[in-house]
C-alpha positions, 0 to 999 in steps of 0.5 A: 062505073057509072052511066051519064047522058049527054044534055044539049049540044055542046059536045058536037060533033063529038057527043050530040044530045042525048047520047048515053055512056058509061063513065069511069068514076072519080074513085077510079079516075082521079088525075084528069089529063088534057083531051080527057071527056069528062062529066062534072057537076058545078055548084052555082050553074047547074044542078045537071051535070056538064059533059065538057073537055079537059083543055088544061090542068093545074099549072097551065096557062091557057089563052085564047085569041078569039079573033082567030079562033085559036086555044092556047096552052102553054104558049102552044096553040092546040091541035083540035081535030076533034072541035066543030069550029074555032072558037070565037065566043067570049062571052062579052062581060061574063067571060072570064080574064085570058091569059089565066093559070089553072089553079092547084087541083083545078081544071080549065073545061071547054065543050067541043062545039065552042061557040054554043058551050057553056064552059070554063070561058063563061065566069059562071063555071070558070076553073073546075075543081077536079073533086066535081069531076064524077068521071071520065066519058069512056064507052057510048053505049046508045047514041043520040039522033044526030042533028042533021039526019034525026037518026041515030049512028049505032056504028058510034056505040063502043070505046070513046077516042079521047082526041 
């Protein structure tokens, strides 16, 4: 088990910035499935780590009708309670090419506030190998001040629901 905290906004309104969990390690946690909260570390991007959401694994094929804000995997469009609006950002010419299949031991990640996320959208992260996953989000053990009130919200603190 290792602790991470949440850096930025992406994860709104499921993680807001600086939240703080607990996370079991990729010695534990070594098959990520969809819907799964993890934290992984790009090389290129960032040497912060990025909090983002497993969307697809290997072998899926995922595509986005950005017009109509809808995710797609495996020509099924996804059921996202958990998102804080559709998706509509493509990032113009850093994007990358939809419909794409997940590669072998790889991972397609979104952040659950779609349009302020840097992701597996932007071609400067793209698929995620799973060996730079360090782990899956499972407990909140101090929330950040949540955008809107400045406060924070105590009653969060506990296991994290994946979906």
């Amino acid at each position: 088990i290792r602790m991470s905290r949440v850096e930025g906004g992406s994860m709104n309104p499921t993680l807001v910035n600086n939240d703080r969990m607990l996370l079991l390690s990729n010695v534990w946690y070594s098959e990520p499935k969809r819907g799964d909260i993890v934290v992984a570390r790009v090389p290129g991007f960032s040497a912060e780590p990025i909090v983002k959401r497993v969307i697809a694994v290997e072998g899926d094929t995922v595509d986005i009708d950005f017009e109509r804000g809808i995710v797609y995997v495996n020509g099924l469009a996804l059921d996202e309670p958990y998102i804080k609006e559709l998706t509509y950002n493509d990032f113009g010419g850093e994007g990358i090419t939809l419909p794409l299949v997940v590669e072998e031991n790889h991972v397609f990640l979104m952040g659950d506030n779609r349009n302020d996320s840097y992701d597996s959208r932007y071609r400067g992260i793209g698929q995620v190998d799973e060996r730079c996953i360090l782990g899956k989000a499972i407990f909140l053990t101090m929330p950040g001040k949540d955008p809107a009130t400045g406060k924070r919200d105590f009653s969060r603190v506990g296991l994290m629901d994946q979906e």
